[in-house]
C-alpha positions in Angstrom: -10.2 -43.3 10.9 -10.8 -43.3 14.6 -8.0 -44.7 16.9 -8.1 -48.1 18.6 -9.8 -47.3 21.8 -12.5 -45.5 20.1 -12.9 -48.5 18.0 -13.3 -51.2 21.2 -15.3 -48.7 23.0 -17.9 -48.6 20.0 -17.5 -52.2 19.7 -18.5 -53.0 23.5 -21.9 -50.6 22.3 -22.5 -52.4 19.7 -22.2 -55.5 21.2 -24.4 -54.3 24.1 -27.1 -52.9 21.8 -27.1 -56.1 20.1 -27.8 -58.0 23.1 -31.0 -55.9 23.5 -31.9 -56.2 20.5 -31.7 -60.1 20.4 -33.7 -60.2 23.9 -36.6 -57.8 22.4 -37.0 -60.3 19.1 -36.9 -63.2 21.5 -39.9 -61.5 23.1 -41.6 -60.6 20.2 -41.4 -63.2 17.8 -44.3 -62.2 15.4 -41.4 -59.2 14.4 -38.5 -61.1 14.4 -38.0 -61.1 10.8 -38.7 -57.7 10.2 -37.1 -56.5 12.8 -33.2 -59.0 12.1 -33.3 -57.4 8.7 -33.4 -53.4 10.0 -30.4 -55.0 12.2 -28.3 -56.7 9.2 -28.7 -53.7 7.5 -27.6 -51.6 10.7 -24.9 -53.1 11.6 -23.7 -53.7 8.3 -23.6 -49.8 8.0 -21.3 -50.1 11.0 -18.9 -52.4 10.0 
């Protein structure tokens, strides 16, 4: 297990490539679908 700080610094990361992510399906809404799936599945990996 990684310690604490580790964890809330990956968090922050994650949260911050989330962010992006969520701005780029906004733009591109034709691959949203597709593209919230690959990020369930990602971030599910994660947690």
């Amino acid at each position: 297990m990684c310690d604490l700080l580790q964890l809330c610094r990956l968090r922050r990361s994650q949260d911050k490539i989330k962010h992006q992510l969520i701005v780029t399906m906004h733009a591109t809404p034709a691959k949203k679908e597709k593209k919230s799936a690959s990020l369930d599945q990602c971030f599910s990996n994660l947690t």
